[in-house]
N, C-alpha and C positions, 0 to 999 in steps of 0.2 A: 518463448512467450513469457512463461516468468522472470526471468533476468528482463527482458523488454518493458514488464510490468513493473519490475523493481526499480528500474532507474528515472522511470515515471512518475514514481511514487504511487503505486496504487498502493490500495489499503490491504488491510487483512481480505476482506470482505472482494474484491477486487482479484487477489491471487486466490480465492478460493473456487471463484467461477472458474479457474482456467480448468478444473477437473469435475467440474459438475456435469449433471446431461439435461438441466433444464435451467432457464433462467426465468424471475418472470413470469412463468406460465408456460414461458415459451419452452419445447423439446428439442434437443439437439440429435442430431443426426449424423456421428461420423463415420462411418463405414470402412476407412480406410487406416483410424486410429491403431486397429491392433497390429499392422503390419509396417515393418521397419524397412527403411529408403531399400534396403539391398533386399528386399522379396517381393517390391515392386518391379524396381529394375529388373530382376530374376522373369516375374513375370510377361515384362513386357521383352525379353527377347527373348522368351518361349513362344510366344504369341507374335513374332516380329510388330511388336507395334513401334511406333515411333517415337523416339523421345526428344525432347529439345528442351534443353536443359537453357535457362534463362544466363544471358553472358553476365548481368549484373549482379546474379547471385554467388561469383566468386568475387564481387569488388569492395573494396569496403566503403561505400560512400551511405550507405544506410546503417542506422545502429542497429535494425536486426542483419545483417551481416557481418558485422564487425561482431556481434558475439557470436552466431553463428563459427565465425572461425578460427574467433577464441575457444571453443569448445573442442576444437579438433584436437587441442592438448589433451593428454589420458588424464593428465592431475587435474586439470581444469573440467573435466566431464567428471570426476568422480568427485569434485568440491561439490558439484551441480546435485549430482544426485543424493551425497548427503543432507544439502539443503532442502530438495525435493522431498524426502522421508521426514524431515523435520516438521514439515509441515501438516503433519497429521492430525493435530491439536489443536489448528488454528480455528478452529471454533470454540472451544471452551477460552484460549486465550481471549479473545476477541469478549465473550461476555464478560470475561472478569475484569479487562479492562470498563467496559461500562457500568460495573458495579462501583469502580472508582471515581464515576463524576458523580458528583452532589448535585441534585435539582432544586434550586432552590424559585421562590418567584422572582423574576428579572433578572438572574443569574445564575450560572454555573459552578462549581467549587469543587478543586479536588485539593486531598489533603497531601500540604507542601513534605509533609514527612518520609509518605509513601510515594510520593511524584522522585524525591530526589533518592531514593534507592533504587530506582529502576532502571534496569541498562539503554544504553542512550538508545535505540533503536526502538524501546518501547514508548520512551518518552516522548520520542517525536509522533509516534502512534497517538499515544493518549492526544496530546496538543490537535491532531486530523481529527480524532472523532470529536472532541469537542468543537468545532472549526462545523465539520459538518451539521452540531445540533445550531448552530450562528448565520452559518451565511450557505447560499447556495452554493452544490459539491464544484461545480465546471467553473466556478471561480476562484477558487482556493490551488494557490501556488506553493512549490515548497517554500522560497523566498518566506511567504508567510509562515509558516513553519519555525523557520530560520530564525524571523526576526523575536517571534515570541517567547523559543528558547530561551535567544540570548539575554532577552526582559527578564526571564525568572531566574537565570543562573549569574544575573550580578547584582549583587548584594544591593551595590547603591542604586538601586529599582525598588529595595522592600518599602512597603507603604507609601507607596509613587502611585498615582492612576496614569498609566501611557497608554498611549491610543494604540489599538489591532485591528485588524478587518475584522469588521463587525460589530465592533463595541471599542471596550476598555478590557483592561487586565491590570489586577492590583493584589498583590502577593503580600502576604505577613510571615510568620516563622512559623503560622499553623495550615492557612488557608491559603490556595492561588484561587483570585477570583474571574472569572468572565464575565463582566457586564457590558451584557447586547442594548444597543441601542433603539431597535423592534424585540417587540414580544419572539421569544425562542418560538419553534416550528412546535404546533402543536402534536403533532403525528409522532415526536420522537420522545416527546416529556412523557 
C-alpha cells in the first residue's frame, strides 16, 4: 500500500493514514493486522478451512501486483522497510514544510533560496501542498507538478508570469510566487 501510494503520488499526509487507526472520525478496525500471511495459513489448515488463493494475484497485470512481487526480493523487502522506519517523522516534516509557504493576500510565496536547497522529493512536496491551498486536491496531477518544477528550475522563466493550474507562477532570485486566480481556500490560510 505505501509503494501503491508512492507511485500515485500521495502526499505526506496521504502515506501517513496507511498507519493510522482513525481517519476523519472515522475508527478503523483490523483484526487481522497483527498476524503474518503464514499464521493465517497456519491457522486455516489447523482448522481445515478453505483457502482459494485468487489466480491474479500471482499476475502482474495490476500495479499492486507487480510490486507485490517485486518485494519477494530480500534486498527489495529490506529497501521497503528502511523506508517504512523513515517514516516516523513525517509529521513534523510535513509542518515544517508549511511553515515555508508565505500567505500573503491573493498569493502564496516561498522563499526561492530555501525552495532550491531542498532535495528534489521535497521540492516536489512543497509544489503539492501549495497546489492543494489553489485548486481542488482530485484535480491536481503530477504532470502538474512536473510542469511547475520545470517553470522555477530554468532561469529563463525568472520574472516571467506563466500560467499553472490555478493561477500564475512568477519567481525572482528571492520569492517564487503563486497567484490564484479565486481567492485561496479559506479553511487552509
Amino acid at each position: 500500500t505505501l509503494l501503491l501510494r508512492k507511485i500515485q503520488l500521495s502526499g505526506i499526509r496521504g502515506n501517513l493514514n496507511i498507519f493510522s487507526n482513525s481517519f476523519k472520525g472515522l475508527n478503523f478496525h483490523r483484526p487481522l493486522k497483527v498476524f503474518t500471511k503464514h499464521q493465517i495459513n497456519s491457522f486455516a489448515n489447523l482448522n481445515k478451512l478453505r483457502w482459494f488463493e485468487d489466480r491474479t494475484n500471482s499476475e502482474n497485470i495490476y500495479t499492486r501486483n507487480k510490486i507485490r512481487n517485486h518485494l519477494t526480493n530480500k534486498n527489495n523487502n529490506k529497501k521497503l522497510k528502511s523506508y517504512y522506519k523513515s517514516l516516523g517523522d513525517i509529521d513534523e516534516l510535513d509542518n515544517f514544510l508549511d511553515l515555508l509557504i508565505i500567505k500573503n493576500q491573493g498569493f502564496l510565496s516561498i522563499q526561492k533560496s530555501i525552495f532550491d536547497k531542498l532535495p528534489l522529493v521535497i521540492k516536489k512536496h512543497l509544489i503539492y501542498k501549495v497546489l492543494i491551498l489553489t485548486v481542488p486536491i482530485d484535480s491536481i496531477r503530477s504532470i502538474n507538478i512536473e510542469n511547475i518544477f520545470d517553470i522555477v528550475t530554468k532561469s529563463s522563466n525568472a520574472n516571467k508570469k506563466r500560467s499553472i493550474k490555478g493561477g500564475f507562477i512568477q519567481f525572482s532570485k528571492l520569492l517564487i510566487n503563486f497567484i490564484q486566480i479565486k481567492p485561496f481556500k479559506e479553511n487552509n490560510l
